[in-house]
Backbone as a ProteinNet text record, in pm:
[ID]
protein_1_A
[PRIMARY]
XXXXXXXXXXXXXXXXXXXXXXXXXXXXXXXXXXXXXXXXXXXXXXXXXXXXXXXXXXXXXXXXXXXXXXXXXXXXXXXXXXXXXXXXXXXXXXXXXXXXXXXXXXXXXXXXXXXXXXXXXXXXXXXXXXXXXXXXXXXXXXXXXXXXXXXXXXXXXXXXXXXXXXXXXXXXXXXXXXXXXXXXXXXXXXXXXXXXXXXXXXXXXXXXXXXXXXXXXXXXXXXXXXXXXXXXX
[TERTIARY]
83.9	0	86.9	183	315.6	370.2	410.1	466.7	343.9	285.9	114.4	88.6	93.6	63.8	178	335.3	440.6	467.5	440.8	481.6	331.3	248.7	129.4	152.6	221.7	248.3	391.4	475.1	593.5	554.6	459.6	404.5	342.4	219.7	157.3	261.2	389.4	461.9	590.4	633.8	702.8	641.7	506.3	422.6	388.3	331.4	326.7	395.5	475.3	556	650.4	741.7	807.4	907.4	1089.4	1163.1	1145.3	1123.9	1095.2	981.9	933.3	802.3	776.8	844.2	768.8	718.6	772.7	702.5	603.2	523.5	419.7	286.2	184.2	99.7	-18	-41.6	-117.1	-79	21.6	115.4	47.6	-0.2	-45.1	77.6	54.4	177.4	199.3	142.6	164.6	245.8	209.7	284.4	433.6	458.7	545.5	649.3	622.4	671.6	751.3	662.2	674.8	794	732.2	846.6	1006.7	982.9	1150.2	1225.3	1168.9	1182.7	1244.5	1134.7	1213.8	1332.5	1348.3	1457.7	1565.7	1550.2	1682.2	1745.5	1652.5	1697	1788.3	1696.5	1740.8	1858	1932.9	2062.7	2112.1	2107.5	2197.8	2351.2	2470.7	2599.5	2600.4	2495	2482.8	2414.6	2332.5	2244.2	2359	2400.6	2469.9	2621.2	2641.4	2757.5	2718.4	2569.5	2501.8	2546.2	2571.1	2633.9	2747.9	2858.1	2987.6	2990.5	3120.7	3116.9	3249.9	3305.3	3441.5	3581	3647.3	3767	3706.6	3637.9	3573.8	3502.4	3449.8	3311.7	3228.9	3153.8	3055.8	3062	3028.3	3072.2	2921.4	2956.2	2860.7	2861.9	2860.1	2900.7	2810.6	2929.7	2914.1	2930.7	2855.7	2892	2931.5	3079.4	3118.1	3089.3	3017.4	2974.6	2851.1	2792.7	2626.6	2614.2	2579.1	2552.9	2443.8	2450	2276.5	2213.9	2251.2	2144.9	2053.7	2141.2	2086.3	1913.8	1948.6	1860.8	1733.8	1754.2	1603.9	1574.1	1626.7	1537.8	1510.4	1402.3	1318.5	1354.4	1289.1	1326.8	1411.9	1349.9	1372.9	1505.5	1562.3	1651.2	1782.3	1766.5	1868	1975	2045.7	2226.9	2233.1	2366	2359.9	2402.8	2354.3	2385.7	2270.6	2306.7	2168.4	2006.1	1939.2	1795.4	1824.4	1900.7	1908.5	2038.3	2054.1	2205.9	2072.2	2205.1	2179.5	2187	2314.6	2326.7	2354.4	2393.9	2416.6	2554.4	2661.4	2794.4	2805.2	2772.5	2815.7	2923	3056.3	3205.7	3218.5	3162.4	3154.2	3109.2	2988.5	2905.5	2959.7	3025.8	3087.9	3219.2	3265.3	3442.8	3356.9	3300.6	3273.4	3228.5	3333.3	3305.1	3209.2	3137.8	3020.5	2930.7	2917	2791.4	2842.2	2966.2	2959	2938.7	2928.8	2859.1	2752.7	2681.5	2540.3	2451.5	2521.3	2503.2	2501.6	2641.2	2729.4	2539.9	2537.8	2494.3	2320.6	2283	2116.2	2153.7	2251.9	2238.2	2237.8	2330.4	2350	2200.8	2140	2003.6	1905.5	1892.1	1803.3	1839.8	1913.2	1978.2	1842.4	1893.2	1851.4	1685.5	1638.2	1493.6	1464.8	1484.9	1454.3	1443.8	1550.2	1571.1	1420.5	1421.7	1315.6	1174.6	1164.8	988.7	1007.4	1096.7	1056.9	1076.8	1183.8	1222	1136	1132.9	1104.8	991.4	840	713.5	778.7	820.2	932.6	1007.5	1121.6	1157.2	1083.7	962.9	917.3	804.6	771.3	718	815.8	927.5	1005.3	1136.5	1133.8	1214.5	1140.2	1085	996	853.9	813.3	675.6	553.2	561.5	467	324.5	221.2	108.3	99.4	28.6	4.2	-42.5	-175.5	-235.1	-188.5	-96.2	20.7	83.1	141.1	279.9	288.7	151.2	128.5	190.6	129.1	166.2	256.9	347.4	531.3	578	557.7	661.1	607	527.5	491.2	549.2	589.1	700.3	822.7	921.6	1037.6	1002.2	845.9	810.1	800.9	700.1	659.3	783.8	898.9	994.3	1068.9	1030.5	1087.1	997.3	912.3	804	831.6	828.9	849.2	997.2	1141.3	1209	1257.5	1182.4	1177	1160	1076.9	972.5	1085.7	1118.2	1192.8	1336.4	1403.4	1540.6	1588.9	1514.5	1555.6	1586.5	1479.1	1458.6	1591.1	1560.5	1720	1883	1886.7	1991.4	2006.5	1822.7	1853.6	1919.7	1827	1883	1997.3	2068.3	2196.5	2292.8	2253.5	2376.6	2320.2	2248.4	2159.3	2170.5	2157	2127.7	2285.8	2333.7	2418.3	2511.4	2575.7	2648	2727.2	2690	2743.2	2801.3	2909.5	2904.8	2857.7	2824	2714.3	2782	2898.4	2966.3	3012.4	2982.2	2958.4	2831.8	2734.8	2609.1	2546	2582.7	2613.6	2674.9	2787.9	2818.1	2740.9	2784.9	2699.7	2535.1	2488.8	2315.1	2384.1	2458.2	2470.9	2563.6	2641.3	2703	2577.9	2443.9	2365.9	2322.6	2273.8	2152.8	2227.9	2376.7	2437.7	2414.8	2420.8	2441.3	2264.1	2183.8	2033.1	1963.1	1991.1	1929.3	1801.9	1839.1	1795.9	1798.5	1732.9	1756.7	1736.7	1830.4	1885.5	1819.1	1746.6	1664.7	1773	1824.5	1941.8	1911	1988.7	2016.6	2057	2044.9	2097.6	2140.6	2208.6	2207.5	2367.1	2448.3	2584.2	2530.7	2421.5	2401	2260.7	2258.8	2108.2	2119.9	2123.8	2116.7	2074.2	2217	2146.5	2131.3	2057.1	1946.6	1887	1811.9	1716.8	1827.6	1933	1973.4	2034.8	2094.2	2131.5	2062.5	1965.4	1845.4	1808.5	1750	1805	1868.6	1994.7	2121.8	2116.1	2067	2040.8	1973.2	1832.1	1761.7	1743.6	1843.3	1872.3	1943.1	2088.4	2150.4	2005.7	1985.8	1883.2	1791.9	1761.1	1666.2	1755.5	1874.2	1996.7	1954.8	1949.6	1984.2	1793.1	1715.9	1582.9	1604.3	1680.6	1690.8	1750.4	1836.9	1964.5	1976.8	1899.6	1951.2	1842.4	1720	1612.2	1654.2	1675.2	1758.8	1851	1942.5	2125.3	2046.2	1951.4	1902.2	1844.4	1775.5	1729.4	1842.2	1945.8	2041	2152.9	2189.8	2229.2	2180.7	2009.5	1968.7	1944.9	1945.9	1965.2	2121.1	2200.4	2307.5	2381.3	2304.9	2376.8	2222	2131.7	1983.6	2036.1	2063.9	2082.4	2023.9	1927.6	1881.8	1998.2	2067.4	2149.5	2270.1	2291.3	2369.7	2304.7	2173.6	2107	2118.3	2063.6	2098.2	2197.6
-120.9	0	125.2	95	226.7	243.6	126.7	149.6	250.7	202.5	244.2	393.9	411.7	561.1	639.9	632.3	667.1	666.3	559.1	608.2	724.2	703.5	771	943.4	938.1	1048.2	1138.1	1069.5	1085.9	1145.6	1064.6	1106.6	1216.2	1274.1	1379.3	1521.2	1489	1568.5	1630.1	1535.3	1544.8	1639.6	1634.2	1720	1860.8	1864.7	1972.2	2002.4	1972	2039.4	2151.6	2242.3	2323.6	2375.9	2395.4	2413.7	2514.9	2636.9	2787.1	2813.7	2901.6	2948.2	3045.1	3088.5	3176.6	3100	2966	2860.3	2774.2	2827.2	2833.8	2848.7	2789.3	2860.1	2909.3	2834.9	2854.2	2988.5	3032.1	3118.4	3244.3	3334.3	3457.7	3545.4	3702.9	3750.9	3779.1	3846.8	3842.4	3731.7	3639.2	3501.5	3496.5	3526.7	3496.8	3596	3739.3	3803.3	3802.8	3758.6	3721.4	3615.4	3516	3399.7	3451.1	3525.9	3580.8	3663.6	3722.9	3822.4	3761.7	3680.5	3559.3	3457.1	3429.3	3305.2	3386.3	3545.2	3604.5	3604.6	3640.2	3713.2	3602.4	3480.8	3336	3296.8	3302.4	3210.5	3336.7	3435.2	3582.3	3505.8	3587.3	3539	3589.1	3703	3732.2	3633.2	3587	3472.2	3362.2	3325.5	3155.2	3254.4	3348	3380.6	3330.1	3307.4	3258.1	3089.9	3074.5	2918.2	2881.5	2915.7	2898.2	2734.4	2653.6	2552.7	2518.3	2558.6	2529.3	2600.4	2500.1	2593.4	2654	2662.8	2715.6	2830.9	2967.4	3007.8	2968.8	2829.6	2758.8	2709	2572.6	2461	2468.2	2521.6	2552.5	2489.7	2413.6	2385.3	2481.4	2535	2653.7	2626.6	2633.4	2649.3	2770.6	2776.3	2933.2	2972.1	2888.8	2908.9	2994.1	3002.8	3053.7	3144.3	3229.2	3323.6	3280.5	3246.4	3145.6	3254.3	3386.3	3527.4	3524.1	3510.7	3536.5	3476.6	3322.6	3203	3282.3	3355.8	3372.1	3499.5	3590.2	3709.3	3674.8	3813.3	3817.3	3843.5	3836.8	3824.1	3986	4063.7	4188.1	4276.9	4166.9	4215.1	4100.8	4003.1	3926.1	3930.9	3883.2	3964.7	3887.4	3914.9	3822.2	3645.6	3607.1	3507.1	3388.7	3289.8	3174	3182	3210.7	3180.7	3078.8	2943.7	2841.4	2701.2	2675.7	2571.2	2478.3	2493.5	2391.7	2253.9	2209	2034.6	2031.4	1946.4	1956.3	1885.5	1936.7	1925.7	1819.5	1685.3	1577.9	1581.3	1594.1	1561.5	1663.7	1812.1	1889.4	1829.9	1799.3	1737.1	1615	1566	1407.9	1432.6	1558.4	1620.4	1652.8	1642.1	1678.8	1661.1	1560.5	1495.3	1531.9	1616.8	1659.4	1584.6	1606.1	1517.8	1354.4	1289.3	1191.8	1087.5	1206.1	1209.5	1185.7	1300.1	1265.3	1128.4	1108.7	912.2	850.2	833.5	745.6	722.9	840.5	834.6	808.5	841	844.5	606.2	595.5	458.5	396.1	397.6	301.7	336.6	492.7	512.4	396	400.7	352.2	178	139.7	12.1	-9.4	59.8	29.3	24.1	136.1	171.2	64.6	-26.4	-153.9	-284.4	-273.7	-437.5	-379.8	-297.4	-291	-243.7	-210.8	-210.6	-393	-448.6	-586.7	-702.8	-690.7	-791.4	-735.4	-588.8	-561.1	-640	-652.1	-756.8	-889.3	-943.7	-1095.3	-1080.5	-1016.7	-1012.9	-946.9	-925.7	-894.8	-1020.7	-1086	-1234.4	-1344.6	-1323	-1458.9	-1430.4	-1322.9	-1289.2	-1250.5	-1132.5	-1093.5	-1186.8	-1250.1	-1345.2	-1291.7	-1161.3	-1075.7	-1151.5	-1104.5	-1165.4	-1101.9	-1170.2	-1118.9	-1013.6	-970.7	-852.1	-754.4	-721.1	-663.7	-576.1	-669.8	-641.6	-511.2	-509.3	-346.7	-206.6	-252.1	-152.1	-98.2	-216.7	-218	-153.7	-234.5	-172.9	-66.7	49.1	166.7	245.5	201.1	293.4	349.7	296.6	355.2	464.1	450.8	536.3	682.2	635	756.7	860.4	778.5	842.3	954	837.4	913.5	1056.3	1037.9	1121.3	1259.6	1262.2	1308.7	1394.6	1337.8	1390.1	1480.8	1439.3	1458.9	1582.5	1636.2	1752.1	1875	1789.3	1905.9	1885.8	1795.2	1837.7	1957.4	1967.7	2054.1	2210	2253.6	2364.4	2371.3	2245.2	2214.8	2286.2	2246	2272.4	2423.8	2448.6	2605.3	2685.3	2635.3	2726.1	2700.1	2591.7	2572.3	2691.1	2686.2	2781.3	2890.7	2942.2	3084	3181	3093.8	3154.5	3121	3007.2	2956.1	2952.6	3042.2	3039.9	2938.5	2784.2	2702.6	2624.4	2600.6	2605.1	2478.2	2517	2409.8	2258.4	2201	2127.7	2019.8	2103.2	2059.3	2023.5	2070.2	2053.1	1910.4	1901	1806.1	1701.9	1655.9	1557	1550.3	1639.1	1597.8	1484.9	1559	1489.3	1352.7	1311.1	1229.8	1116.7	1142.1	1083.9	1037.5	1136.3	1062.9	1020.6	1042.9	903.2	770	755.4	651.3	618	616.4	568.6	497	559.8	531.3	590.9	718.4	832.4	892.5	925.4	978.8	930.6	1041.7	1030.5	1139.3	1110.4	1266.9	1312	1459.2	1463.6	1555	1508.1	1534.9	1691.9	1779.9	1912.5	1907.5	1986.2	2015.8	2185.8	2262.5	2319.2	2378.3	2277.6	2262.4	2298.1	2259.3	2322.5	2354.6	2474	2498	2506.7	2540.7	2514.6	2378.9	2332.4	2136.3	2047.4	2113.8	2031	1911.3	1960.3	1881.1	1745.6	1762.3	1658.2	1552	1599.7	1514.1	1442.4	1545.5	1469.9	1349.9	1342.4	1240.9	1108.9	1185.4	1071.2	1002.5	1063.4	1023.1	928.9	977.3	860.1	715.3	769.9	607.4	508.4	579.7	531.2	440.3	556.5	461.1	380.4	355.4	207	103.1	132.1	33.6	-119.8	-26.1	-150.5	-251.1	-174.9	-197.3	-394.4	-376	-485.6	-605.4	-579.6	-680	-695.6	-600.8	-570.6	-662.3	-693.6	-733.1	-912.3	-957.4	-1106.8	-1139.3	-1023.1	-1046.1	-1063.6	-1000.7	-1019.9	-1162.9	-1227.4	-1362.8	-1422.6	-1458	-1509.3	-1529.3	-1377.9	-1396.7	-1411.5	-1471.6	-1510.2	-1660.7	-1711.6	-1849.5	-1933.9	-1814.4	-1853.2	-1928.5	-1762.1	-1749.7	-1765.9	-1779.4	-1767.4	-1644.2	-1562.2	-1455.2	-1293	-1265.2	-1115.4	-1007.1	-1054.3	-945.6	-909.4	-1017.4	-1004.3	-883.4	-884.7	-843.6	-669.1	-657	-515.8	-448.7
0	0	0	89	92	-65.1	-109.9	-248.2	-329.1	-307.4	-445.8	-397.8	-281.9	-274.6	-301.2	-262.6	-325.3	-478.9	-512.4	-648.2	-717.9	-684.5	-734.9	-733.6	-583	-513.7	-617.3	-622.7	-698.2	-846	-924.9	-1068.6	-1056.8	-948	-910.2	-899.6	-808.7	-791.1	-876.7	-971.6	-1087.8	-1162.3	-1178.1	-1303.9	-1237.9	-1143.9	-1036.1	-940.2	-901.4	-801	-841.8	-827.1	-911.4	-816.5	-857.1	-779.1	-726.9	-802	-798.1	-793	-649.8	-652.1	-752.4	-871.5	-976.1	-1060.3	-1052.6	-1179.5	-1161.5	-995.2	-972	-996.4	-1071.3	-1143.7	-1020.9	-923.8	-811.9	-683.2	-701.1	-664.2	-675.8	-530.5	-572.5	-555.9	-590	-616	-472.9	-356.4	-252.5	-180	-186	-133.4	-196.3	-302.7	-394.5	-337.2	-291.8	-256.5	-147.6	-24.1	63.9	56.8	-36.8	22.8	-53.7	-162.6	-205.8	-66.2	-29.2	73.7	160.9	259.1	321	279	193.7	130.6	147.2	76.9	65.2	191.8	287.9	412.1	483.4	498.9	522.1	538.9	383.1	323.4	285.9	370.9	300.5	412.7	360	437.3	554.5	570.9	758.1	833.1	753.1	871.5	890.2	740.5	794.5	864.3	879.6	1047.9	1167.6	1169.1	1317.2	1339.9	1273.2	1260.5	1245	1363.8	1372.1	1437.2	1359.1	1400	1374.7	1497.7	1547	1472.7	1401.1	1324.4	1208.8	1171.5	1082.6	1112.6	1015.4	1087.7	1056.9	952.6	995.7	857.8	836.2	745.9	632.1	509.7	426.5	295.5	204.8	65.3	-27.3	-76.8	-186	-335.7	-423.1	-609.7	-603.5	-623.7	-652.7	-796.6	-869.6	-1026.2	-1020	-917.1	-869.7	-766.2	-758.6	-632.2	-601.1	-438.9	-371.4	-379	-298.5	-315.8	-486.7	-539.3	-733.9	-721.7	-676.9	-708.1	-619.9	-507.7	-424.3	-477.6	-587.6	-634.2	-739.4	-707.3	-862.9	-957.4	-1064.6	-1182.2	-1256.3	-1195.1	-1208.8	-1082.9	-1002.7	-932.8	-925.1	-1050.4	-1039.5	-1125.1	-1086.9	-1133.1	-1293.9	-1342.9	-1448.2	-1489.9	-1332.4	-1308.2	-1375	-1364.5	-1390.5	-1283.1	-1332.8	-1232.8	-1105.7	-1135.3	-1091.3	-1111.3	-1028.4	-1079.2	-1175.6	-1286.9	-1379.8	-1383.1	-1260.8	-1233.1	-1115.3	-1050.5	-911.9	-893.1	-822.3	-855.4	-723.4	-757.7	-713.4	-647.8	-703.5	-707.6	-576.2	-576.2	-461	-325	-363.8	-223.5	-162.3	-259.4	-178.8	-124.2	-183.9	-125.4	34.2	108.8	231.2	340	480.3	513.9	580.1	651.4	691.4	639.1	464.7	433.6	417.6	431.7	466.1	614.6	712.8	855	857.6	806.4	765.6	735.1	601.6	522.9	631.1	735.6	772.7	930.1	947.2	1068.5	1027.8	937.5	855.4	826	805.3	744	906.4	1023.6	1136.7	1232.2	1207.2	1282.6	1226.4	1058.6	1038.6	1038.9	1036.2	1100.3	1220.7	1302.3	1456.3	1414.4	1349.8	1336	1275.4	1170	1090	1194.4	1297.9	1398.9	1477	1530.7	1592.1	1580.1	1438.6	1368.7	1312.1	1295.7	1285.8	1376.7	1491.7	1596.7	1706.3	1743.8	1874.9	1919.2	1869.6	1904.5	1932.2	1849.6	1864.5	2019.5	1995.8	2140.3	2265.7	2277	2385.2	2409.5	2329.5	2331.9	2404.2	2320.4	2349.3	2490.6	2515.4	2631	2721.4	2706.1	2834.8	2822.6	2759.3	2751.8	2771.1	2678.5	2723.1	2621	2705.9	2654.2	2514.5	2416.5	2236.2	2261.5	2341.9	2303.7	2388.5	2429.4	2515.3	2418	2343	2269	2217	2129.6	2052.2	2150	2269.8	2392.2	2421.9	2422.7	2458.8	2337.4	2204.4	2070.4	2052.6	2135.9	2049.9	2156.4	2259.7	2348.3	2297.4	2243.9	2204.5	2059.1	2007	1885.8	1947.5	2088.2	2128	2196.7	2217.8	2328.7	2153.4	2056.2	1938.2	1854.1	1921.8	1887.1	1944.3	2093.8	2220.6	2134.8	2141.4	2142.1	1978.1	1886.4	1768.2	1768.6	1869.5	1883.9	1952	2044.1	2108	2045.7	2015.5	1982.4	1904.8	1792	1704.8	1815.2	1878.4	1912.4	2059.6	2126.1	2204.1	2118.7	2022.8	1914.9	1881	1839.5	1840.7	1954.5	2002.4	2166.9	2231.5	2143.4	2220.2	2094.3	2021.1	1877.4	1868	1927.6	1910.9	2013.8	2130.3	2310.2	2342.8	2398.8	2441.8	2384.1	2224.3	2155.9	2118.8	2145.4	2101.5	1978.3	1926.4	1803.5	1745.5	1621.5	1513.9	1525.6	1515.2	1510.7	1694.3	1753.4	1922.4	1944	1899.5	1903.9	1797.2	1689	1582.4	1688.5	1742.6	1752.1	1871.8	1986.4	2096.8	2102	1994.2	1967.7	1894.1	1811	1789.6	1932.3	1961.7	2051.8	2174.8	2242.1	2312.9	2219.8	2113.2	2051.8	2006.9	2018.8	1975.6	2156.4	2267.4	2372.7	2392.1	2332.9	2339	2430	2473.8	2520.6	2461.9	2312	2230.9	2099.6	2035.3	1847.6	1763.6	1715.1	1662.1	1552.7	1531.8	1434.9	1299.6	1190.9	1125.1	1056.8	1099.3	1019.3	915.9	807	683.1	660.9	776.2	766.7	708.6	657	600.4	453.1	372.7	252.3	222	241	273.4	68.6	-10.3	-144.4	-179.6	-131.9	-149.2	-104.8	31.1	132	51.2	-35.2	-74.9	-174.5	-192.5	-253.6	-151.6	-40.8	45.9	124.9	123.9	235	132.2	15.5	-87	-37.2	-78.2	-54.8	82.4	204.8	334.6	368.4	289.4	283.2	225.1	100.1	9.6	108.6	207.5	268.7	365.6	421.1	544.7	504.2	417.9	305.7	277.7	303.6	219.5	345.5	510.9	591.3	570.2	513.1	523.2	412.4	334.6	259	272.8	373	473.7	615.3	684.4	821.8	871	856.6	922.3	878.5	779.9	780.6	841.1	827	895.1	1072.6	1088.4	1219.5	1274.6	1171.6	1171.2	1217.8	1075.3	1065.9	1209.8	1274.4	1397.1	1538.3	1516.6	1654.4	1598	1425.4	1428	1516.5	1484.2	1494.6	1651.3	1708.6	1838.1	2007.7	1912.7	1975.3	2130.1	2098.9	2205	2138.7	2245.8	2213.2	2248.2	2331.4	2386.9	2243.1	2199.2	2044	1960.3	1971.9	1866.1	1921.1	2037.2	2114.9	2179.2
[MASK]
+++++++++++++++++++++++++++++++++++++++++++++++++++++++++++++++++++++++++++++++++++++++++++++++++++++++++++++++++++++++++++++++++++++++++++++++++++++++++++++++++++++++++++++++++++++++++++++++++++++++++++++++++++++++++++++++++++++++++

């Protein structure tokens, strides 16, 4: 049913969706305005100063072929640059280990998220012997703790690089370092390329589908092996 509404969803959005709100046909001019206004202000080089992260003053991937300002004005105040990047410079985005942090850490989360939307009911049967109509109860606990913290982390983060002047890169590992201990779970920023957010977040997610195809067998496989839950956690 997930597949059928995704791809349906995907064809809908290919034909209508549009990178640029001027190529909008539903787009009133007010709104349109508004949102240039905002974008500029956004990804201008004074805002990303607010995001210092460590030896750096704050870790950004740039097309120096493109001015990002160009891409959020109008048509009538833009330089003689391109409307829009024409391709997306791969060879750039992968030079940077930041976004190979990202992958590295989007692929071992969703690892964990796969053993336990498919083992967790299993092991709370066969270890704790919890009654069948129980189970639903138990496996929707660690969703909700993910729910719960989903909500507030982000704004935790703000207020730690905004208020607390902490830099972007302390804050980055920190959230990752508790959600690797199982404190938490880290809700992933893209604020290293706000241009090509949308491609990494992409690449992030392919990573985190990768364990969806292997990880939930390799899981079989090592409680055939070793019949121990504690292996598995």
């Amino acid at each position: 049913v997930f597949a059928i509404i995704g791809s349906i969803w995907s064809v809908i959005w290919h034909f209508y969706g549009k990178s640029d709100p001027r190529d909008y046909p539903g787009i009133s001019k007010e709104e349109l305005v508004w949102i240039l206004k905002n974008k500029s202000s956004v990804c201008s080089e004074d805002n990303l100063g607010n995001y210092p992260s460590g030896s750096r003053k704050y870790i950004t991937i740039i097309d120096h072929d493109l001015n990002e300002n160009d891409m959020l004005l109008s048509k009538n105040q833009i330089s003689s640059g391109p409307h829009y990047a024409q391709k997306i410079p791969w060879k750039l985005i992968f030079s940077h280990r930041e976004v190979w942090a990202i992958l590295l850490c989007q692929f071992f989360s969703s690892f964990s998220f796969f053993i336990m939307l498919s083992w967790l009911p299993m092991f709370y049967y066969e270890y704790f012997h919890v009654e069948i109509h129980l189970i639903g109860f138990y496996t929707a606990l660690p969703y909700l703790s993910y729910v719960v913290m989903g909500s507030i982390a982000g704004y935790i983060c703000d207020y730690s690089i905004h208020q607390l002047k902490i830099h972007v890169i302390i804050v980055r590992r920190s959230a990752n370092i508790i959600a690797s201990l199982g404190i938490s779970m880290i809700l992933l920023s893209l604020d290293i390329a706000p241009k090509y957010a949308g491609v990494i977040c992409g690449l992030s997610t392919t990573c985190g589908m990768i364990p969806a195809f292997f990880g939930v067998a390799l899981t079989g496989w090592i409680l055939e092996v070793t019949n121990d839950w504690n292996v598995i956690w």
